[in-house]
Every structure is written in C-alpha cells, then in structure tokens.
C-alpha positions in Angstrom: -23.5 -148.7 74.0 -23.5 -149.1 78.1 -24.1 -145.3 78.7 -27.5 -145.5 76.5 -28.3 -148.9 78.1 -27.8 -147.2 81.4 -29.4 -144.2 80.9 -32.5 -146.1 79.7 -32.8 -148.4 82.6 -32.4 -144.8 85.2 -35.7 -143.4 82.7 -37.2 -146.8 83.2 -37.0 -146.5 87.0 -38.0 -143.3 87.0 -41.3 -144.1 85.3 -42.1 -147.0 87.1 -42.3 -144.9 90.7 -44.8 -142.9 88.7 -46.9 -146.0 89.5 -48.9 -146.0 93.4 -46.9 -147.5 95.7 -49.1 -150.3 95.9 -49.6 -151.2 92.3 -47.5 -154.1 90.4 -45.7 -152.9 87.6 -45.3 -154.3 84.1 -42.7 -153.3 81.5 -43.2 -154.3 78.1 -40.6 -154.3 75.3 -41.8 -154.8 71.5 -39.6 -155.2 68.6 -41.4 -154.4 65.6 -41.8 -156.9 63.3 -39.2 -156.1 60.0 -38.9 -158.2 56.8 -35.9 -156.1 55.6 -33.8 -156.1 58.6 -35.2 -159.1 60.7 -33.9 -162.7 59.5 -37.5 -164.0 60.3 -39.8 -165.6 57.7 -41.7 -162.7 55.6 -45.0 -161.7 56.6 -47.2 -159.4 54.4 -45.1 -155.9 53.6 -48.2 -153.6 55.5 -47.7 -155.5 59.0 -43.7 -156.2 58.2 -42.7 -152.5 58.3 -40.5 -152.2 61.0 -40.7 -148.2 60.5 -44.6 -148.3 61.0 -45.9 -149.2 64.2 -49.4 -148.5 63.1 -50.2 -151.3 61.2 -47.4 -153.5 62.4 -47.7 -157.4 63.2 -46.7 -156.9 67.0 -47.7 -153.6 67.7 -51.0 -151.9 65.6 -52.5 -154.9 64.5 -55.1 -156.6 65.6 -53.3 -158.9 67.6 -50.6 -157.3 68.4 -49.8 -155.0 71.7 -51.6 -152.3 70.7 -54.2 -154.0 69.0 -54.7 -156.0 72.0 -54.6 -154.0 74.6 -56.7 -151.3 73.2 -59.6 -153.5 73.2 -58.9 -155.3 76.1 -61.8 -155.6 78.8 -59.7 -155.6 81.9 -56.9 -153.0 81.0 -57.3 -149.4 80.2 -55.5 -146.8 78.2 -54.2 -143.6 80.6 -51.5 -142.8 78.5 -50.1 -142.7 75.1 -47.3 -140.8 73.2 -46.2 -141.4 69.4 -42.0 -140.2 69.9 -40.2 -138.9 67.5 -39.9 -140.7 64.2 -35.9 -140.1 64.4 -35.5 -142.2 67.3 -35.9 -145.9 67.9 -39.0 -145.6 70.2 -41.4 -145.1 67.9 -44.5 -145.1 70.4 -45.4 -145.4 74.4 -48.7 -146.6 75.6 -49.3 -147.0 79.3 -52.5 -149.2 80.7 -54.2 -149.5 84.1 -55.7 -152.6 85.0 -59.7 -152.4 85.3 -59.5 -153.4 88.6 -56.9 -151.5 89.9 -53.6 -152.7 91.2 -51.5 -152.9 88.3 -50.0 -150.3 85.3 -48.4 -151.8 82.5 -45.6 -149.4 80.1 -45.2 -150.5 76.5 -42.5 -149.3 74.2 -42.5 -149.8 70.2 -38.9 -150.1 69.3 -38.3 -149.7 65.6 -37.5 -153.4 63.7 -34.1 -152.6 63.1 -33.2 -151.9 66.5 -34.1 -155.2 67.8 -30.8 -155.2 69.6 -31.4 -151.7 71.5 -34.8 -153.6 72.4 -33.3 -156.6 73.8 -30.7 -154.7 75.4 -32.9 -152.6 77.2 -35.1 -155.1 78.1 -32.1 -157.1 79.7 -31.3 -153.5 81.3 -34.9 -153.8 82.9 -34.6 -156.9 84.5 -30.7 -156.5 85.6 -31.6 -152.9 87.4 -35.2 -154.1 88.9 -36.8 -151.6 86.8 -40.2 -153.4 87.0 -42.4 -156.6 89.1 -42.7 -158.1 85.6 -40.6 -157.5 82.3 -41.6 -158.5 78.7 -40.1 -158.8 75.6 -42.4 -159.6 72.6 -41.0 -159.9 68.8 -38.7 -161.8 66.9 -35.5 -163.8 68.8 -32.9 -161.7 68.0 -30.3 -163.3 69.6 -30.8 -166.3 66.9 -29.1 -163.6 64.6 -26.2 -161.5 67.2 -24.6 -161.6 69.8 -25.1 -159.6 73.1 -22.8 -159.3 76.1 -24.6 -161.1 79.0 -26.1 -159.1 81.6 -25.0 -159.6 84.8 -27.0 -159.2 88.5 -26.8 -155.7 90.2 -26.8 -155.7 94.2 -29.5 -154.3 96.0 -32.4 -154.9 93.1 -34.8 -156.8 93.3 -35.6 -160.2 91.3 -38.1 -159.3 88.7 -40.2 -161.9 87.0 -39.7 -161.9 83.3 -41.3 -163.2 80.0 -40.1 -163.8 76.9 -42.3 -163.8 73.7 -40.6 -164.7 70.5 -39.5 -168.4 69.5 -37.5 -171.0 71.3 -37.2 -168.3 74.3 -35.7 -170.6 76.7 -32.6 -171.9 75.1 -31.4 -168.3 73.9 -32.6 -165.9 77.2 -33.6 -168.6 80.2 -30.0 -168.3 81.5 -29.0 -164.5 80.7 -32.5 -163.7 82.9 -31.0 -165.6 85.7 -27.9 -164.1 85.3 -29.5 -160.8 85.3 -31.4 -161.6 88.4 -34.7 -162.1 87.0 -36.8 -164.6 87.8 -38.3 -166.5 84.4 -42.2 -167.1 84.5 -43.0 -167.8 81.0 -40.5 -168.5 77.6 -41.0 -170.8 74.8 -39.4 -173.8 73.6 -40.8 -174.0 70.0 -41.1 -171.7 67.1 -44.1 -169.6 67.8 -46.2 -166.3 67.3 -45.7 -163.7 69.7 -49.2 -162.5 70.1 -50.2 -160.3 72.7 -52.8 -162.2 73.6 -50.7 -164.4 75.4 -49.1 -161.7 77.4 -52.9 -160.7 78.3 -53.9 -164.1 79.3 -50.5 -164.8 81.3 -50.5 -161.4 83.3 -54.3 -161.8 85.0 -52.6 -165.5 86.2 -49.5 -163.3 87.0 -51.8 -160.4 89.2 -53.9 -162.8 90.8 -50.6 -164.6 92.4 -50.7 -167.8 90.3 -47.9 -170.2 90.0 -45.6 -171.1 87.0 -48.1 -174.3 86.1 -51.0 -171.7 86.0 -49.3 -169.1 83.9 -48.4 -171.4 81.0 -51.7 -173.1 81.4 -53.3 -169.3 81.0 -50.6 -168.9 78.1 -51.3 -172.3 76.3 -54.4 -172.0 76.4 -54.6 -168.2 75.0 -52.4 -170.3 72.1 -54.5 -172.9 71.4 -57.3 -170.7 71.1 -55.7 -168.5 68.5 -53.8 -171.0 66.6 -56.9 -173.4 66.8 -54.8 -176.5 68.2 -55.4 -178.4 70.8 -54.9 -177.1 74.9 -52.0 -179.7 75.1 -50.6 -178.9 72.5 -50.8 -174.7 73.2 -49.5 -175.5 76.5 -46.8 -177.0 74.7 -45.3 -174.4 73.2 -44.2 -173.1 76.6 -41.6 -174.0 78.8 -42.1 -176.2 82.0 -40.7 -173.9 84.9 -40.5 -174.9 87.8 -41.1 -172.9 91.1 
C-alpha cells in the first residue's frame, strides 16, 4: 500500500510543474458516489454507480465536478482523459481559470476505492503536491481506518479542503499532521456539491481569508439547499487564521 501511495504522490508532482511557474495549483480528489460499497444513505441507482463516472452524483452530474466545472464561467476545460476502466481512476479533467493564474487537476476514483482516494489525497497534502488539495465524496473514514499521515521536511504547507460530512472531526487533525494547512471542512452532515468547491476557490485565488471562504462556501450552500445564509455558513467549520 505505501509504494502505490508513493508512487502516486511522485506522478502528482510531476503533473503539477506542468503548471507555469506562476500559476496556483489545485488538486482535486473525487470518490465516486457507490450505494453498493459506500455505507452512505442510497441515492438513485443511475447517479449511485460507483463504476460510472458519467452519470455519477459527484462526478457527471449536474452538480457534481464534472457537471460543474464543465459549465463553469470562470474555469475552462484544456484537458481531459477517460483511463482505463481496469484501474481505479476512472477519468482526469484538467481546468484553467478564465482569467489566468490558476489550473485545477481532477481525478474520478472508482466508489469502491474510496480508501485509495483518501489515501492519495492525504499523500497530496503530506508531499506538497499542490497550493490547494480537495477531496470531495462520502467520509470514508466514518467506515475504516487509515494510518495517519505524517509531515515530510522540506514541503511545503498546502491548504486543504474537505468535502464530505462532519469533515473536521474525522480529517482536521490528520491535515495538520500532514502539514496541510485546513481552509474549509464541515461539521455537519452535508452534500458535497462542487459548487461549493467553485464558490470557495475564487475566495481562495483572490487571497481571501478563512471567514471569506466559508462565507463564499455557505453561501454557495444555502443557495443550493434553499436555507438560509446562516444557516449554509453553518455547515462549515469556523477556522481560524
């Protein structure tokens, strides 16, 4: 299990420097959604497939990265590749920001190996891989176990988000351990929809503080979930700087 950790944090390195020197990374880890292999609460069977990223919750849907991103007036699609369906990374889609300045990577992992995403993700923000690293999907570590991650010298402190429910009780202290640098988790069961991630990143890119990026965040939520700002903003945890 360490040598594939390893080897995928040296690949996510090496993909990140394909980025201009100047330009702020983003890494994005997604966990299909999976009714079969997932102890979550079952969603419909067309956007529960853990095996289809297509048409999946977090990923091909309307709402999810995909979905989002795809559509999305201030990022642009440069880069795309389905993978192999024999492998756990079922699809790769790389964005540029509008406006220049920023490229984010986004990687499908198949539902059931939520714990190769999580891993990897943790890998991410241990080795520095990217400015800003995101995991969006179902918690995972409600459900197993995973060896902490501990900080590497000579990296540097990534800031990291955390999509999925009651993020900060089950990942605020592994990130820290990691070396990471927590900008945005959850304290409540919640819906991991990209949207969030879009709203929290233009905060995040124009060098806003922890109060602004769950504002940005909680208010993306409330919008969705049609609830009150408050209680969006809510929904997120209250980092402080």
């Amino acid at each position: 299990m360490r040598i594939w950790i390893l080897a995928a944090a040296l690949m996510l390195c090496l993909t990140a420097n394909l980025a201009q020197a100047a330009d702020k990374t983003i890494g994005v880890f997604v966990a299909l959604a999976d009714n079969k292999s997932q102890e979550i609460v079952p969603v419909p069977a067309a956007i529960g497939n853990g095996d289809d990223p297509e048409q999946n919750l977090y990923w091909g849907n309307s709402e999810g990265l995909k979905g989002c991103f795809d559509h999305s007036a201030q990022w642009k699609l440069v880069e795309k590749a389905d993978t192999s369906q024999q492998g756990n990374i079922l699809r790769t889609r790389t964005y540029r920001h509008a406006h220049g300045g920023a490229v984010l990577y986004a990687r499908a992992y198949r539902g059931s190996a939520i714990r190769q995403c999580i891993a990897e993700y943790e890998a991410a923000v241990q080795h520095g891989s990217y400015d800003l690293v995101v995991f969006i999907g179902h918690n995972g570590l409600m459900d197993f176990n995973l060896s902490p991650p501990t900080r590497l010298p000579n990296t540097k402190r990534p800031d990291c988000v955390v999509l999925c429910c009651k993020s900060e009780a089950y990942f605020r202290a592994r990130l820290t351990s990691a070396g990471g640098h927590p900008v945005l988790l959850t304290t409540q069961l919640m819906y991991p929809g990209a949207f969030i991630l879009e709203a929290a990143a233009e905060t995040w890119l124009a060098g806003g503080k922890l109060g602004g990026i769950r504002e940005s965040a909680g208010a993306a939520y409330a919008r969705n979930q049609k609830i009150s700002r408050k209680s969006g903003v809510g929904v997120f945890a209250d980092l402080k700087e």
